[in-house]
VOGU-3710 file (C-alpha; in Angstrom, 3 decimals, decimal comma):
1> xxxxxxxxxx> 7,355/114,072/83,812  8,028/116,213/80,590  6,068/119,181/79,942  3,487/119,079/77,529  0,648/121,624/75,920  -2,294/120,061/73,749  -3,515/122,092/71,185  -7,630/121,096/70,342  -7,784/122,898/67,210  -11,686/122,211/66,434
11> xxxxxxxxxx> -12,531/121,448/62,775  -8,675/121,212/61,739  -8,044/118,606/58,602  -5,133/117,844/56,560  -6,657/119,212/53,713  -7,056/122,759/55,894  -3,335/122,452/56,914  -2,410/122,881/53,481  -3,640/126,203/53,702  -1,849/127,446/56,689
21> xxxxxxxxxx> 1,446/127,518/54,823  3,229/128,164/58,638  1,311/125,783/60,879  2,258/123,336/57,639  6,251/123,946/58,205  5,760/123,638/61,643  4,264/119,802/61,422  6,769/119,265/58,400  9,061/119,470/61,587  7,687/116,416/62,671
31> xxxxxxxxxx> 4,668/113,814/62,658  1,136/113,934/62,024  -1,463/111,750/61,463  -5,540/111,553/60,916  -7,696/110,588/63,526  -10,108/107,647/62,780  -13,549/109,265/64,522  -15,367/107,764/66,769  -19,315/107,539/66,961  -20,633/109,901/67,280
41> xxxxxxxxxx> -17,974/112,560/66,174  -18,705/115,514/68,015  -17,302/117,711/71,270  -18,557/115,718/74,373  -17,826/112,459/73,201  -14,488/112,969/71,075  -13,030/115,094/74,304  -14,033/112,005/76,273  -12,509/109,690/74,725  -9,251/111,461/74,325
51> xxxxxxxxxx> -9,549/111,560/78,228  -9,729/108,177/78,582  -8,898/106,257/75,935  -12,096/104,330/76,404  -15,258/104,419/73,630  -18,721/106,082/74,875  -20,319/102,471/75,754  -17,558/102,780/78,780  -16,780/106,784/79,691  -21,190/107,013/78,858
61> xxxxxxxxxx> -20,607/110,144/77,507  -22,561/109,206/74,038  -23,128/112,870/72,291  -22,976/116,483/73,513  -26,367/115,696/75,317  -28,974/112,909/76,128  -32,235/112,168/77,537  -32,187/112,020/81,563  -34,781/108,732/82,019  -35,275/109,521/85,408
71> xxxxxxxxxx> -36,302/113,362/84,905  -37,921/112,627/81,740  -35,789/115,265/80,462  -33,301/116,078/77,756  -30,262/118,093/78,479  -27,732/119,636/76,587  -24,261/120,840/77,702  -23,544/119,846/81,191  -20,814/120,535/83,108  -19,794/117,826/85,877
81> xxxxxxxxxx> -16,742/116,063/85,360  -18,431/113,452/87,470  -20,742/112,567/83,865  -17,525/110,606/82,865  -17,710/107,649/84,163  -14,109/106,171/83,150  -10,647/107,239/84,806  -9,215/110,446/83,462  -5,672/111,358/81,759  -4,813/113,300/84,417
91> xxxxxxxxxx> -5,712/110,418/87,385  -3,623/108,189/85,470  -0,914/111,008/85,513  -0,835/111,490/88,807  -0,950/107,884/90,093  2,703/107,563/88,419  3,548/110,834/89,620  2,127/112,404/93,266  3,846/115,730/91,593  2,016/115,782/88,574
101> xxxxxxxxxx> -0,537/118,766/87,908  -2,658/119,882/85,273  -4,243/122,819/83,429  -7,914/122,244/81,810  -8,944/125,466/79,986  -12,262/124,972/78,391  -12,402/121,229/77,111  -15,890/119,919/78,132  -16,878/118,986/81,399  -14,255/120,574/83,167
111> xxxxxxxxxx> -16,558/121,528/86,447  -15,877/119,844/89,905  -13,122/117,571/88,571  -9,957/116,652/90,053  -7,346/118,581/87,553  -5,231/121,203/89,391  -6,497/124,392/87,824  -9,959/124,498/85,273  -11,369/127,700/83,380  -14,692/126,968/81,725
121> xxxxxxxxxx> -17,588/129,213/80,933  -20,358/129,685/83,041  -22,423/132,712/82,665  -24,865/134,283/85,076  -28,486/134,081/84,385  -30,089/136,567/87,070  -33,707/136,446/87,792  -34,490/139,483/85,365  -33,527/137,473/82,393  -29,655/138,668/81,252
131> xxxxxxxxxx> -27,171/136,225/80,520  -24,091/137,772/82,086  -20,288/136,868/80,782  -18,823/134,977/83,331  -16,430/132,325/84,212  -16,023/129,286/86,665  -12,450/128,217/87,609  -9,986/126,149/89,417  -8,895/127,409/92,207  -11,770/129,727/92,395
141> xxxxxxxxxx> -9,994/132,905/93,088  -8,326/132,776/89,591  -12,154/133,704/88,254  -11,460/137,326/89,261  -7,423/137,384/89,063  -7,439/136,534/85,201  -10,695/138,768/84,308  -8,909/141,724/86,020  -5,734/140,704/83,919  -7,376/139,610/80,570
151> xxxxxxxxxx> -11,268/141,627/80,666  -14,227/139,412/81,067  -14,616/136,242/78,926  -16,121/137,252/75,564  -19,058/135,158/76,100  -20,583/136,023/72,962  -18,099/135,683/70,677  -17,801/132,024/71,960  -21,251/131,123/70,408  -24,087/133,014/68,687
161> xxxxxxxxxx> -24,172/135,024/65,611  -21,247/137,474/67,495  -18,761/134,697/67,350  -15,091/135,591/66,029  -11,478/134,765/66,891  -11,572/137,011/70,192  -12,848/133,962/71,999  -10,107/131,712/71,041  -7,895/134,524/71,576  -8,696/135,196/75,193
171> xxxxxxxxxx> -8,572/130,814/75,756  -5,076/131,102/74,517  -4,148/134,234/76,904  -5,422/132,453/79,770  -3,445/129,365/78,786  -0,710/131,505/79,305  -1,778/133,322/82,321  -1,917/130,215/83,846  1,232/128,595/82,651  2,876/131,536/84,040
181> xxxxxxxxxx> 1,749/131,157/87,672  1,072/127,595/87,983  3,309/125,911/85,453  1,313/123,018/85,030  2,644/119,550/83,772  0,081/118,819/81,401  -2,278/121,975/79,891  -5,442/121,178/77,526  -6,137/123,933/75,576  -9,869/124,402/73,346
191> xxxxxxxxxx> -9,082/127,079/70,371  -13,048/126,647/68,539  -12,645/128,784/65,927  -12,964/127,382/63,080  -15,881/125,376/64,151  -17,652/128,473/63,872  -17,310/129,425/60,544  -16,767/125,991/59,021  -20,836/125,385/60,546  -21,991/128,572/58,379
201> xxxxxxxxxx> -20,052/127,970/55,221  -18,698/124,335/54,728  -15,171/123,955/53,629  -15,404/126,966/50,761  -12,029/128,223/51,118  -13,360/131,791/49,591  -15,527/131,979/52,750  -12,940/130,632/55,434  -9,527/132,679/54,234  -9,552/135,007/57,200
211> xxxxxxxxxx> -10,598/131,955/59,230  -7,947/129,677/58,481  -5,287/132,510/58,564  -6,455/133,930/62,173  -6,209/130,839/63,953  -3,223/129,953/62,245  -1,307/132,781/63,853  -3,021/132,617/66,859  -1,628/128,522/67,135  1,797/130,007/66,224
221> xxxxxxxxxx> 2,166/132,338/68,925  1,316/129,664/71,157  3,308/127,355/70,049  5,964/129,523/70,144  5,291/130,462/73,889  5,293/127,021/74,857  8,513/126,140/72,848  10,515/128,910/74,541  9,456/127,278/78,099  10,331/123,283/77,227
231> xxxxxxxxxx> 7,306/122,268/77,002  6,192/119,867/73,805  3,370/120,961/71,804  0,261/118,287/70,541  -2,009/119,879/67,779  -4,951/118,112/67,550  -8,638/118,128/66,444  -11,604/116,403/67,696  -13,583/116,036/64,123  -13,429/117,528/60,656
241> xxxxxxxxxx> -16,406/119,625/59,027  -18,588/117,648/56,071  -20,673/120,085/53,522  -24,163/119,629/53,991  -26,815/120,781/52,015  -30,059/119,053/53,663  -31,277/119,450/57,330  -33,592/116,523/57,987  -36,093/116,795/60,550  -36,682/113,193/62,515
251> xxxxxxxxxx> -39,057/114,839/65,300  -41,319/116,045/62,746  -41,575/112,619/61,010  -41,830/111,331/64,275  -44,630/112,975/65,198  -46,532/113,135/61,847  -46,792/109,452/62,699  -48,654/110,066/65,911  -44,994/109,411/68,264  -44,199/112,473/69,013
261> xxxxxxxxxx> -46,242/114,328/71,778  -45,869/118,265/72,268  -47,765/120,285/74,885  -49,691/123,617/74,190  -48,494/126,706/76,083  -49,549/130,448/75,470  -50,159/129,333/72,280  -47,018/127,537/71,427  -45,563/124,098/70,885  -43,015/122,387/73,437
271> xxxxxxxxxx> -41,576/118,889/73,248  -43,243/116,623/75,786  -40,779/113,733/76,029  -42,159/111,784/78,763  -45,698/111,897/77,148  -44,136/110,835/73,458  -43,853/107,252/72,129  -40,755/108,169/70,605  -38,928/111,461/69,786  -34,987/112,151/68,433
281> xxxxxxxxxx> -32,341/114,138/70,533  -30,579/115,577/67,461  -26,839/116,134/67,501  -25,511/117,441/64,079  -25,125/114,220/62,335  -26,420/112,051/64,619  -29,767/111,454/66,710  -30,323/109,215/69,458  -33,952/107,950/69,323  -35,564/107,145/72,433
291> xxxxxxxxxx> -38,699/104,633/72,846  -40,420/104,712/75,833  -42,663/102,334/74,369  -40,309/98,557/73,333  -43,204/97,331/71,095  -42,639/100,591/69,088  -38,933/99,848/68,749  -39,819/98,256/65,095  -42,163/100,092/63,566  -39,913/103,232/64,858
301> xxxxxxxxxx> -36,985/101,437/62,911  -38,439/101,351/59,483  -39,587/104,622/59,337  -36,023/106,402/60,104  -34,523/103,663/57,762  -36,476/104,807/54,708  -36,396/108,727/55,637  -34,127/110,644/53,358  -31,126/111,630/54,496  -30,480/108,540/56,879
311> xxxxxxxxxx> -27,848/106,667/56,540  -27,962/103,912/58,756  -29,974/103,389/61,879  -28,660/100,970/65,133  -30,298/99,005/66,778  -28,964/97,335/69,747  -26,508/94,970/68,384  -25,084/97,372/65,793  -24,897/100,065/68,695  -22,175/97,790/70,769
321> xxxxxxxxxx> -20,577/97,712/67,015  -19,499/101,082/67,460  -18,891/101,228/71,506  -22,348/102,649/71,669  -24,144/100,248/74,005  -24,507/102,361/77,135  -27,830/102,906/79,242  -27,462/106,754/77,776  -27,750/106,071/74,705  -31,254/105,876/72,672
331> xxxxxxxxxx> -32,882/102,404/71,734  -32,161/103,492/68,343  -29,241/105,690/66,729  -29,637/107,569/63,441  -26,663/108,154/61,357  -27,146/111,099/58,393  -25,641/110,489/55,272  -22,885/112,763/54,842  -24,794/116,055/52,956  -27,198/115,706/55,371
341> xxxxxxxxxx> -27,540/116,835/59,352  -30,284/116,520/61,750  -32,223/119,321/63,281  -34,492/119,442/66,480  -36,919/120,860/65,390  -40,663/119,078/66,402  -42,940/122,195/65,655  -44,954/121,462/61,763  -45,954/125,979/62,280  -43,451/128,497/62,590
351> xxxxxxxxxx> -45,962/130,575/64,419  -46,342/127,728/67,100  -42,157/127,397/67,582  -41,162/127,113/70,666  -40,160/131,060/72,304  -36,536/129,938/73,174  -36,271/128,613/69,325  -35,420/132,191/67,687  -33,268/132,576/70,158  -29,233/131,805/71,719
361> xxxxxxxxxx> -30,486/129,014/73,877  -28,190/126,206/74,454  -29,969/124,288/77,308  -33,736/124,725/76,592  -33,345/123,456/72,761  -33,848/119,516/73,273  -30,779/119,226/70,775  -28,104/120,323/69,112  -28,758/124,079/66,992  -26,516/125,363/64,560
371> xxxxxxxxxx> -28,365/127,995/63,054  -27,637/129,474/66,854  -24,530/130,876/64,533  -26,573/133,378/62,059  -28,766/136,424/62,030  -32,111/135,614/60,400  -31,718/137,157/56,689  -35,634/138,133/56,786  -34,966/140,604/59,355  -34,404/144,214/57,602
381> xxxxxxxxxx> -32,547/145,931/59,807  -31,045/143,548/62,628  -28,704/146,041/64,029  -31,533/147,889/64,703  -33,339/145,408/66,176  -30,323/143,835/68,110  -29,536/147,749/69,632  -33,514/148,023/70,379  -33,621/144,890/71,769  -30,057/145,371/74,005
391> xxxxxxxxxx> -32,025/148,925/75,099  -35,023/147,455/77,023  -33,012/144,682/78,549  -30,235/147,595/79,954  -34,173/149,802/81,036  -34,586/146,203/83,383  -37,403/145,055/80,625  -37,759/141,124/79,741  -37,497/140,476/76,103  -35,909/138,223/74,023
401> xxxxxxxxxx> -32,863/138,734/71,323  -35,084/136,817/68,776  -32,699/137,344/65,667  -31,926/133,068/65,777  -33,690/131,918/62,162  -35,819/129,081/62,192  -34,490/128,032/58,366  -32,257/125,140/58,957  -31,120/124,857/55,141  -28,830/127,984/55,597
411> xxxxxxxxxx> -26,345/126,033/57,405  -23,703/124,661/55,211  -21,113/122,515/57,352  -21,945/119,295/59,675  -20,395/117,043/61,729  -20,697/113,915/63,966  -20,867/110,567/61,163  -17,775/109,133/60,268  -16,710/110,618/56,802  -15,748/107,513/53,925
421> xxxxxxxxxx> -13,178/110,619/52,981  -10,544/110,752/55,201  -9,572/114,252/54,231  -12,043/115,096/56,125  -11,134/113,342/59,418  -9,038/115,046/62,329  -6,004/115,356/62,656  -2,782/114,990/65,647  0,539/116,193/64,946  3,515/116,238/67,138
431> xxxxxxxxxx> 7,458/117,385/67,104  8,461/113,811/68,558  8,397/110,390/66,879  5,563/108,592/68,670  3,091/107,980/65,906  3,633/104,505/64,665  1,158/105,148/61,364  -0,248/107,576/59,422  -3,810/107,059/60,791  -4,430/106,314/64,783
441> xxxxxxxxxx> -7,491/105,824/66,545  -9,464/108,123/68,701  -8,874/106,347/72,105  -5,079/106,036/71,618  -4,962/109,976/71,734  -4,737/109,169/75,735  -1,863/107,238/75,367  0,026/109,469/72,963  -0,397/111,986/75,780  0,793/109,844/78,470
451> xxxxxxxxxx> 4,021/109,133/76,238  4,745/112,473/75,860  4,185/112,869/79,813  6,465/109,840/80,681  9,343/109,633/77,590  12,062/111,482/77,050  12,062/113,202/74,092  13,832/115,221/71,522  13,647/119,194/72,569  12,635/120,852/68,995
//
């Protein structure tokens, strides 16, 4: 099989290629094309899909978290492989080819799967209540070999308020680290960075420069390492970023209307989904609404299809429309028009917010959280507070680095719809002539790999 690297370049458009005058001449050198999204556009389910070739309603992975039925529980951000439910790029690899291996370094769900060598993050949560930088990999004595080599993952400037280019930077070493040991076949490669900043300001160019320019030379230099070794290079992105301008809250409209049940402890408010009628797992642009109740299912419908900032709602029917039909997936699915993103937020008091809301909490929030990315601007002095904060934890106190604001309209970019402008819709672009248009869809991404895998082609 033929060599070849893919490049997940979140948030990447055609419209932001045009400002990476280098990474431009480098696709002028071949093809590229936009990527019609898939519902719902975001991590879990677009990485998924390019997998498998195969829509959520058959790989059930139908947003970057659901509600486990059986728990009565929502979670966020899991890590088994074994949550896909469809047959893998890499299994259909290596059924042509017994010799085939490959590389996953941080594309989702990359825990206890059959690839030949995984690095994902995993961080350690000890008893006393740090969150410790840490790795898990494939095999598992490359966790200490490449943090030796490379330092420790920079946990925290993968997500939070901390997070910067270093991140992507370190993904990209270990892509090479690993290419230079293990040589795999096939290498997936996650470079987030402009997810990051695309979230807190849109697409304002004036805001993004440094951005755009950063992870433009970082993709060069790989690109250019791979090159040099025969291996062909696949740039692609999983969605684009929409400006927003209005967070809409469906759990609070859900439970002014007596659906939504919370439970009281030490004073504050936590979602109680088993006990609730009905209650939204918000995912940027998208929410699946669950019903425990069916004879709520319509009265439930109207009320998300006149709140403002909905789009569209599903209902069964229209859910199997868009490859959505899977037991996973909500009774109902809310679709944000494109200014407009949902939050999770269920709480009608600040003061009675959950403790974990003010916080970097990824699998406590029953959704998606955004605003995880700033400081709160009503805090004075937050270096202060941050260095007081860091203090007692380092003494062996528990306390929590609540700096996370709880003001929703701050965040100016969105994801997760599908965008009526297609500037705005990702992007794949190759050195060899495979694309047969200037627009593909989402699940023949897993095919385009495969003929790079299986073709010969033209060495650039």
């Amino acid at each position: 099989m033929q060599k070849t690297v893919v490049l997940n370049v979140v948030g990447l458009t055609s419209s932001l290629l045009e400002q990476m005058p280098l990474l431009s001449r480098w696709a002028s050198r071949g093809q590229v094309a936009k990527i019609e999204p898939i519902l719902p556009a975001v991590t879990c389910s677009v990485q998924a899909t390019y997998l498998t070739g195969k829509l959520p309603s058959e790989h059930g992975i139908v947003g970057n978290g659901w509600y486990f039925r059986d728990e009565c529980e929502i979670k966020f951000w899991r890590q088994s492989n074994k949550l896909i439910q469809s047959p893998k790029i890499w299994e259909m690899a290596k059924s042509i080819d017994p010799t085939f291996t490959c590389a996953n370094l941080f594309w989702w769900y990359n825990m206890y799967s059959s690839v030949d060598y995984a690095i994902t993050p995993r961080p350690m949560y000890p008893a006393d209540g740090r969150k410790i930088p840490d790795i898990s990999t494939q095999p598992t004595q490359v966790r200490s070999l490449i943090q030796d080599e490379l330092g420790q993952f920079p946990l925290f400037n993968f997500w939070g308020p901390n997070t910067s280019i270093k991140s992507s930077q370190w993904i990209a070493d270990s892509a090479k680290w690993i290419e230079q040991r293990y040589s795999p076949t096939l290498t997936l490669v996650y470079l987030p960075h402009l997810d990051y900043c695309l979230q807190r300001y849109g697409t304002d160019l004036q805001q993004i420069q440094q951005d755009l320019a950063d992870i433009e030379t970082l993709c060069l230099d790989i690109i250019n390492f791979y090159e040099q070794r025969n291996t062909q290079v696949i740039v692609l992105s999983e969605y684009g970023i929409t400006p927003v301008s209005q967070p809409v809250h469906l759990n609070r409209l859900l439970r002014e209307n007596g659906l939504l049940k919370v439970r009281e402890e030490l004073g504050l408010e936590y979602l109680d989904a088993g006990a609730s009628i009905a209650f939204a797992v918000a995912d940027h642009q998208i929410a699946h609404i669950y019903i425990n109740d069916p004879d709520y299912i319509p009265k439930v419908y109207d009320l998300l299809e006149n709140a403002q900032g909905v789009a569209q709602v599903l209902d069964e029917s229209n859910k199997k429309t868009y490859g959505l039909d899977h037991p996973r997936s909500g009774e109902l699915l809310a679709i944000a028009q494109d200014d407009a993103w949902f939050t999770y937020y269920y709480w009608l008091d600040d003061t009675k917010a959950p403790d974990f809301a003010r916080t970097v909490d990824i699998h406590r929030k029953p959704g998606y959280d955004p605003v995880e990315l700033l400081i709160d601007p009503l805090i004075k002095f937050p270096k202060l507070k941050i260095g007081t904060i860091l203090a007692k934890k380092r003494l062996g106190f528990r306390t929590l680095m609540d700096v996370i604001p709880l003001d929703a309209s701050l965040i100016r970019g969105s994801h997760g719809c599908v965008s009526s402008f297609s500037e705005e819709w990702p992007i794949c672009i190759t050195q060899q002539e495979f694309l047969q248009s200037t627009a593909i869809k989402a699940t023949d991404i897993c095919s385009l790999m495969m003929q790079h895998l299986t073709k010969k082609c033209d060495q650039n």
